[in-house]
N, C-alpha and C positions, 0 to 999 in steps of 0.2 A: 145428669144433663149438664155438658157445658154452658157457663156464664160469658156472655162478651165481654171481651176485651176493651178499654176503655182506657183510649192512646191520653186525652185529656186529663184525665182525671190521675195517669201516674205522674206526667210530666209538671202538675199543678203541684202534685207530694213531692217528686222529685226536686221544686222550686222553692217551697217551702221549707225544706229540711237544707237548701243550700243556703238561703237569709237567713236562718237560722241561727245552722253551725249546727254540724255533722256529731260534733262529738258529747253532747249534752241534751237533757230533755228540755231544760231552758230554753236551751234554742231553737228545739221545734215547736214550744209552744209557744214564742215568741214570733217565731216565724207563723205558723198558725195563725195569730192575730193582724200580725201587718199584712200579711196575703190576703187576708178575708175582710181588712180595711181598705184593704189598697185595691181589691177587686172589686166591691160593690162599687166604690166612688166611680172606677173607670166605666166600670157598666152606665151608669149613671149618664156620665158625660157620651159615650158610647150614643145612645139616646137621641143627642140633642136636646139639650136640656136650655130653658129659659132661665139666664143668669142678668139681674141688675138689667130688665128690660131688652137684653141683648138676647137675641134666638140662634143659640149654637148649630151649627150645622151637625149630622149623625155623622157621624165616622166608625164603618164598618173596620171586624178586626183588627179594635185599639186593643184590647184586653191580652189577645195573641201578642202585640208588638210590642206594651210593654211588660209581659213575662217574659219576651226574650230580651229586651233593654234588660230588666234587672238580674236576671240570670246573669247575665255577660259582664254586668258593671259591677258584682258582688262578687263573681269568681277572682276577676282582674285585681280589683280594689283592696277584697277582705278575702281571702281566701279560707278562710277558716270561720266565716258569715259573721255576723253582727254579734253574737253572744261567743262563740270562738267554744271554750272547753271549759268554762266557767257555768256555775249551775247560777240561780238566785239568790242564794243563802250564802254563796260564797260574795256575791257581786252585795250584801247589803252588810256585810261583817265587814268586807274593806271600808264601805260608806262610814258606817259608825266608829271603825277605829280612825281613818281622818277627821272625824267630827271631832269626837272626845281628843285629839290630841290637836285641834287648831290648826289644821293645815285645811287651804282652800278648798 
């Protein structure tokens, strides 16, 4: 039996592996994380939510608007996403060799 097809749910993977960075696992679980923070908060707001006394008005299809804001501004910007072809192990061995040698 065929399973539906589910346009959302690839373009959401397809988003996440572009914040990322396409060429490491770093970066999609990196991406993973900022997608899945950056989605609930919008959801959130999404809502209309009661901030500091102030009652937000709902703003229908925020969440759609800004996956394509950041799709668009991470392709342009960083083309190679946020983590690029760097893993974690690699990005924490640079850290401590500028540490141990005193460089900012």
């Amino acid at each position: 039996m065929a399973r539906p097809f589910c346009f959302n749910f690839v373009v959401l993977t397809v988003a996440t592996l572009i914040l990322g960075g396409l060429r490491s696992v770093s970066g999609a679980v990196f991406g993973t994380l900022f997608n899945s923070i950056g989605f609930e908060t919008i959801r959130w707001l999404e809502a209309g939510p009661e901030i500091a006394g102030l009652q937000l008005p709902q703003v229908l299809a925020l969440s759609g608007l800004m996956l394509g804001v950041v799709i668009v501004a991470v392709m342009a910007l960083l083309p190679s996403g946020l983590i690029g072809n760097l893993e974690i192990e690699e990005l924490l061995r640079r850290r401590k060799r500028r540490s141990s040698s005193g460089a900012p």
